[in-house]
KEVEXKOL-636049 format. One record per residue (C-alpha): residue number from 1; residue in three letters; x, y, z. Coordinates in Angstrom, 1 decimal. Each point is the difference from the previous one (the first is absolute). Example, Ala and Ser with C-alpha at 12.3 -4.5 7.8 and 13.67 -1.06 7.14 Angstrom:
<nulos>
NULO 1 ALA 12.3 -4.5 7.8
NULO 2 SER 1.4 3.4 -0.7
</nulos>
This chain:
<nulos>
NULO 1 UNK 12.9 1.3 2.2
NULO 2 UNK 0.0 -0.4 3.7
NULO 3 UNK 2.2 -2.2 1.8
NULO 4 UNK -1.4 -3.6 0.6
NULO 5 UNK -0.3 -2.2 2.7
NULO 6 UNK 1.2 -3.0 -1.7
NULO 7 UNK 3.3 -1.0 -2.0
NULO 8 UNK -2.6 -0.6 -3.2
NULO 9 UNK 0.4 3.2 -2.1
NULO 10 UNK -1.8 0.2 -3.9
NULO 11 UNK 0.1 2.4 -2.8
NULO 12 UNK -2.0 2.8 0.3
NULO 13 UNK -3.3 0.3 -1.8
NULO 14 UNK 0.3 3.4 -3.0
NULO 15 UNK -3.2 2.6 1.1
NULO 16 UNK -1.1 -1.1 -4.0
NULO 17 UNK -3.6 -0.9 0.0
NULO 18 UNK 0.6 -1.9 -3.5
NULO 19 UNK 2.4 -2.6 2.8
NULO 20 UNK -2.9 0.0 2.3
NULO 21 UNK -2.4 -0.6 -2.1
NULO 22 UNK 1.3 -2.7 -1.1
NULO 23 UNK 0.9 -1.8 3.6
NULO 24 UNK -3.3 1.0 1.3
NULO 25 UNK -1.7 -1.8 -2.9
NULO 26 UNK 2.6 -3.3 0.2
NULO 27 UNK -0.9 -0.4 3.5
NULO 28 UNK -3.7 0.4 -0.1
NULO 29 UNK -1.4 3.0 -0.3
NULO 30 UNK -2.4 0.1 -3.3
NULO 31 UNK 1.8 2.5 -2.9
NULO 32 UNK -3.8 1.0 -0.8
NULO 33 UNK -0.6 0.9 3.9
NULO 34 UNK 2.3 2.3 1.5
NULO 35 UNK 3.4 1.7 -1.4
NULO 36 UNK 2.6 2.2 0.7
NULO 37 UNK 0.5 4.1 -1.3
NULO 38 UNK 2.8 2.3 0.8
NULO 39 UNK -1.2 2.7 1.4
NULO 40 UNK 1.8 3.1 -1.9
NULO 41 UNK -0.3 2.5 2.7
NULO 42 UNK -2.0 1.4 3.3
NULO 43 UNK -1.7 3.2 -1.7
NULO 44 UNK -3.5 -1.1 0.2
NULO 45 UNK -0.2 0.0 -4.1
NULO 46 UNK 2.4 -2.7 0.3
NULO 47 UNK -1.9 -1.4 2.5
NULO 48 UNK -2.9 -0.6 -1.9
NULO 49 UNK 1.6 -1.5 -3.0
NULO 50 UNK 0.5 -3.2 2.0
NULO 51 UNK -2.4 -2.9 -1.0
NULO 52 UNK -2.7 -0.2 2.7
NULO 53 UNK -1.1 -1.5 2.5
NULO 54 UNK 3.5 0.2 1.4
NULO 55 UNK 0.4 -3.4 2.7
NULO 56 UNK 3.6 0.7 0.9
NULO 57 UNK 3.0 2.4 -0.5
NULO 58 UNK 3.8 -0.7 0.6
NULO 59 UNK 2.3 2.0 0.1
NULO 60 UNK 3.6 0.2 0.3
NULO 61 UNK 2.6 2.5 1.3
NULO 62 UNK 3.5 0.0 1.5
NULO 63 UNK 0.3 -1.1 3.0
NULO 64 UNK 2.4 2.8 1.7
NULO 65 UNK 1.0 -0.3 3.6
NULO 66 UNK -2.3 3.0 1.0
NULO 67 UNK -2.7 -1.9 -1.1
NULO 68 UNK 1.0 -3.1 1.4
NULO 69 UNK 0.6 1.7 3.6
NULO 70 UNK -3.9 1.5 -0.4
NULO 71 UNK -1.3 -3.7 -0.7
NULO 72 UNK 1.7 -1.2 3.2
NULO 73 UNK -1.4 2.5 2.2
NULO 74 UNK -3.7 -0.5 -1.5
NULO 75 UNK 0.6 -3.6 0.3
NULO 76 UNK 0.4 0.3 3.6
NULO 77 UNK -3.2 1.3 0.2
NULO 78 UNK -2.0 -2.6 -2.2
NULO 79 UNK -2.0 -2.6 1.6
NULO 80 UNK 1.3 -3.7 -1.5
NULO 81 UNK -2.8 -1.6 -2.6
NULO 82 UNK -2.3 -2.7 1.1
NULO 83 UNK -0.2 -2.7 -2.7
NULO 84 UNK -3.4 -0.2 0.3
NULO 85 UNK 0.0 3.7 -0.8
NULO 86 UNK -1.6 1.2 -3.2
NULO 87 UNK 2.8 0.9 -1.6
NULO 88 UNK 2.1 -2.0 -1.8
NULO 89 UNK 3.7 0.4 1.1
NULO 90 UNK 3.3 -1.0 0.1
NULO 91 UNK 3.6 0.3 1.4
NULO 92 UNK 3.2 0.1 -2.4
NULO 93 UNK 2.7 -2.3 0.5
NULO 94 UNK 1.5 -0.5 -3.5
NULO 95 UNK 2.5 2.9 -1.4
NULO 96 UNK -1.6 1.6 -3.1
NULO 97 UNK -3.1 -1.5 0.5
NULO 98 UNK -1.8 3.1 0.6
NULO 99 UNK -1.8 0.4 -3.5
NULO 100 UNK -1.3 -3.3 -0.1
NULO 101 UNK -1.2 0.5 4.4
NULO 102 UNK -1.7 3.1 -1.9
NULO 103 UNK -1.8 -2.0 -2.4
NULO 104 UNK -0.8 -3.1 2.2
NULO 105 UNK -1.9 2.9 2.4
NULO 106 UNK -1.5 1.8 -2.8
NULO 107 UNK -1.5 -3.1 -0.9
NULO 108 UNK -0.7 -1.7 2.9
NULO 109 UNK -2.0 3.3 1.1
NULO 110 UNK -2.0 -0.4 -3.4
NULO 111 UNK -1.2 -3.6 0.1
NULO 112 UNK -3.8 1.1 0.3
NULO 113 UNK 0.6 2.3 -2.9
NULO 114 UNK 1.5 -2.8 -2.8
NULO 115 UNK -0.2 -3.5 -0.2
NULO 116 UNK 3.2 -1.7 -0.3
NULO 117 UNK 0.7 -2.9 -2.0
NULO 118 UNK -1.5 -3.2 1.3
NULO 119 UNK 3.2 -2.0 1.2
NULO 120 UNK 2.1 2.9 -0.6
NULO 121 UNK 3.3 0.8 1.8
NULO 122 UNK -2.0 2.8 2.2
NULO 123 UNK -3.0 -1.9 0.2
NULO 124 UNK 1.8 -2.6 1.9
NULO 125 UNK 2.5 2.5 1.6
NULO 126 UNK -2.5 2.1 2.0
NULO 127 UNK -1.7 -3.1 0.7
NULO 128 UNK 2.5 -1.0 1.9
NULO 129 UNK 1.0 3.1 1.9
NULO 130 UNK -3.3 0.9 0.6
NULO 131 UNK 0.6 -0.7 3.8
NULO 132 UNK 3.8 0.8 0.1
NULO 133 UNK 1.1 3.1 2.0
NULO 134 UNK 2.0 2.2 -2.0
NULO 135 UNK 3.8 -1.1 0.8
NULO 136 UNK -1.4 -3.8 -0.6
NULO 137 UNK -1.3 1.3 -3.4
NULO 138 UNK 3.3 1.4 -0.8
NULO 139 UNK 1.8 -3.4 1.0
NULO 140 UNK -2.8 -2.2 -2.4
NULO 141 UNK 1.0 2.4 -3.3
NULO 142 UNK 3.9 -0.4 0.7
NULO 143 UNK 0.2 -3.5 0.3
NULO 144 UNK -2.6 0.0 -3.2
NULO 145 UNK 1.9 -1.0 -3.1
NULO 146 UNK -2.8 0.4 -2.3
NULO 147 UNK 0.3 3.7 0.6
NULO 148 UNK 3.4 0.7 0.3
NULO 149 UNK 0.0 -1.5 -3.7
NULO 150 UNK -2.7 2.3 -1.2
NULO 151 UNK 1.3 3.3 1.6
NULO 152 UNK 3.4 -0.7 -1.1
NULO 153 UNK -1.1 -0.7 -3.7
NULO 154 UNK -2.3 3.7 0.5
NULO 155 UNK 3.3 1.4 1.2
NULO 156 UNK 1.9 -0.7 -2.9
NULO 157 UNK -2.5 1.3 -2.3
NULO 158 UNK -0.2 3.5 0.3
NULO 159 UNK 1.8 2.8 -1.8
NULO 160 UNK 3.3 0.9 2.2
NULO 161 UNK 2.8 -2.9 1.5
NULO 162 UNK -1.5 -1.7 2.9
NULO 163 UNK 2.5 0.7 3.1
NULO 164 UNK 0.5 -1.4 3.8
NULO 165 UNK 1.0 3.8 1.0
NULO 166 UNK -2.8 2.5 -0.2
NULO 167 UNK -1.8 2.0 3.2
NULO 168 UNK -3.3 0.4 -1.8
NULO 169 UNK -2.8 -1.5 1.8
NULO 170 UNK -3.6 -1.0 -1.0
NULO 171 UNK -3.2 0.7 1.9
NULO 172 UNK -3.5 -0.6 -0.6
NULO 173 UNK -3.5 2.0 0.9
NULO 174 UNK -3.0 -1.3 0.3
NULO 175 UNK -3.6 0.5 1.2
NULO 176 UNK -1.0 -2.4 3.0
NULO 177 UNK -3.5 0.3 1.6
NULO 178 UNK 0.1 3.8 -0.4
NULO 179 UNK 3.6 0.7 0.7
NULO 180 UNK 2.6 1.1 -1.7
NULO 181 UNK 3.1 -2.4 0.7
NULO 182 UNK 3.4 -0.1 -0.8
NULO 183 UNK 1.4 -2.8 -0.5
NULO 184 UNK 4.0 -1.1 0.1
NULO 185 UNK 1.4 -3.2 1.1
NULO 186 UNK 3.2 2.1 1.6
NULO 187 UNK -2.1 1.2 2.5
NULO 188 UNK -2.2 -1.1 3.1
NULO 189 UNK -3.6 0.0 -1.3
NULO 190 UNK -2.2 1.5 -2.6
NULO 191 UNK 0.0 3.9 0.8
NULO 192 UNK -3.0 1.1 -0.3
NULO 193 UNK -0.7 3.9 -1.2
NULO 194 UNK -3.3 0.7 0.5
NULO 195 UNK -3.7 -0.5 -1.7
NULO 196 UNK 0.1 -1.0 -3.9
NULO 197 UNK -2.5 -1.4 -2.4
NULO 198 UNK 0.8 -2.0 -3.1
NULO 199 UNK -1.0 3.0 -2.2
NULO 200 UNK 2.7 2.3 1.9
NULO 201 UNK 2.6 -2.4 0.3
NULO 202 UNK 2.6 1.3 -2.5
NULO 203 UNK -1.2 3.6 0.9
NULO 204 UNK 0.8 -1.1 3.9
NULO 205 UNK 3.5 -1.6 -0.8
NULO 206 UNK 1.4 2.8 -1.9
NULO 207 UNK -0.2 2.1 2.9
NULO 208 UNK 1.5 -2.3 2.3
NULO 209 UNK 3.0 -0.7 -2.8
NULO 210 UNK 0.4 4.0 -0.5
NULO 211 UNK 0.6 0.1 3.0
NULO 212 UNK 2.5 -2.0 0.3
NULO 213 UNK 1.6 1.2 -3.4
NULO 214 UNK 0.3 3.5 1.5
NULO 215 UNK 2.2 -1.9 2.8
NULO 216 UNK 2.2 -1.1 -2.7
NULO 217 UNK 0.1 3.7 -2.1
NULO 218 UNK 3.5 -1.1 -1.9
NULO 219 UNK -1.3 -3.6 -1.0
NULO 220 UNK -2.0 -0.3 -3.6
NULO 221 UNK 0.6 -3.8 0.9
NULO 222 UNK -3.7 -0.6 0.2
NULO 223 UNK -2.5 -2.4 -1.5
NULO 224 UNK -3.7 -0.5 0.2
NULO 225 UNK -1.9 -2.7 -1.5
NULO 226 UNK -3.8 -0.8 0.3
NULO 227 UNK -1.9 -3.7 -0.1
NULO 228 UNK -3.6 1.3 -1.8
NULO 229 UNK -2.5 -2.4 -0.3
NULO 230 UNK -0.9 -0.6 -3.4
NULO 231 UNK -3.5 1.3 -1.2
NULO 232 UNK -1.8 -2.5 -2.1
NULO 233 UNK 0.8 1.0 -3.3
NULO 234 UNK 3.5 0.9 0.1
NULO 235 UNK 2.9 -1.2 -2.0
NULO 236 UNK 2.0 -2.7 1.5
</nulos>
């Protein structure tokens, strides 16, 4: 996880889309509307074995420092989001926050896709941030109880011991308006990387993240996970 902003610092969130099922479902989005799929591999095969339509992907990797110094300089050159803009985005200030950032913008980005929960925790949390810039979104989720309860129950529920000291980072894709964008609250903005259409969007993702596997060619410290919307007629 990256270093934080603030003094606040959580557990991070297990890449186990059984745990985010299960938070994404407690906090409003409907279990029979959209879910999350590891996705096994980046051969095309594997590829295709992922529930469709694919709405988001995360994915996390180590965060090295030649990675780290690469974000920096592309930062530099990344024009700071409007919060009128289109895509939903924002800034991370609370350590080990980063799977739960992923979530929030794979979600927010989503909203005309699924219909959360009337009343729901993200109902009434993108409500509320609809008109936030980015670093005033980040300040909202970590003075918000509510959710610092939930991830922290969804961090303690995976497989391996949740612990303070890991350098694995979460980021999310998603298709905005066309576009391709990358989305991680460590950085500027949303990086965008070029034309995508829902239908391509796991196809388009891959290629961005094997890139930057190859950068990391001693790492197997990878995880990908899809959100799929659910077709009507699928098992809960």
């Amino acid at each position: 996880m990256a270093e934080s902003l603030s003094a606040k610092k959580w557990l991070p969130l297990e890449a186990n889309p059984d745990v985010m099922n299960q938070f994404i479902w407690g906090l409003g989005v409907p279990p029979d509307d959209a879910e999350c799929y590891d996705v096994y591999g980046l051969e095309e095969e594997l590829l295709e074995m992922v529930p469709k339509p694919v709405l988001a992907v995360l994915f996390l990797f180590p965060l090295t420092p030649q990675i780290e110094a690469e974000r920096v300089k592309e930062d530099s050159q990344t024009k700071v989001q409007d919060p009128t803009s289109t895509v939903y985005f924002m800034k991370q200030t609370v350590g080990n926050a980063c799977g739960t950032i992923g979530l929030l913008h794979a979600i927010g980005n989503i909203t005309s896709e699924i219909k959360l929960d009337e009343g729901s925790f993200f109902g009434k949390f993108y409500k509320s941030t609809a008109r936030m810039d980015p670093m005033e979104r980040a300040s909202f989720l970590e003075n918000d109880r509510e959710m610092e309860v939930a991830h922290s129950v969804a961090a303690t529920a995976g497989d391996t011991e949740a612990r303070e000291d890991v350098e694995d980072h979460f980021i999310c894709f998603t298709c905005v308006d066309g576009q391709l964008y990358e989305l991680d609250g460590d950085r500027s903005g949303p990086i965008s990387h070029g034309a995508s259409t829902p239908s391509s969007l796991l196809q388009d993702a891959a290629k961005v993240i094997q890139r930057m596997m190859q950068k990391i060619p001693d790492s197997m410290n990878f995880n990908i996970i899809a959100i799929s919307k659910r077709v009507k007629g699928d098992a809960p």
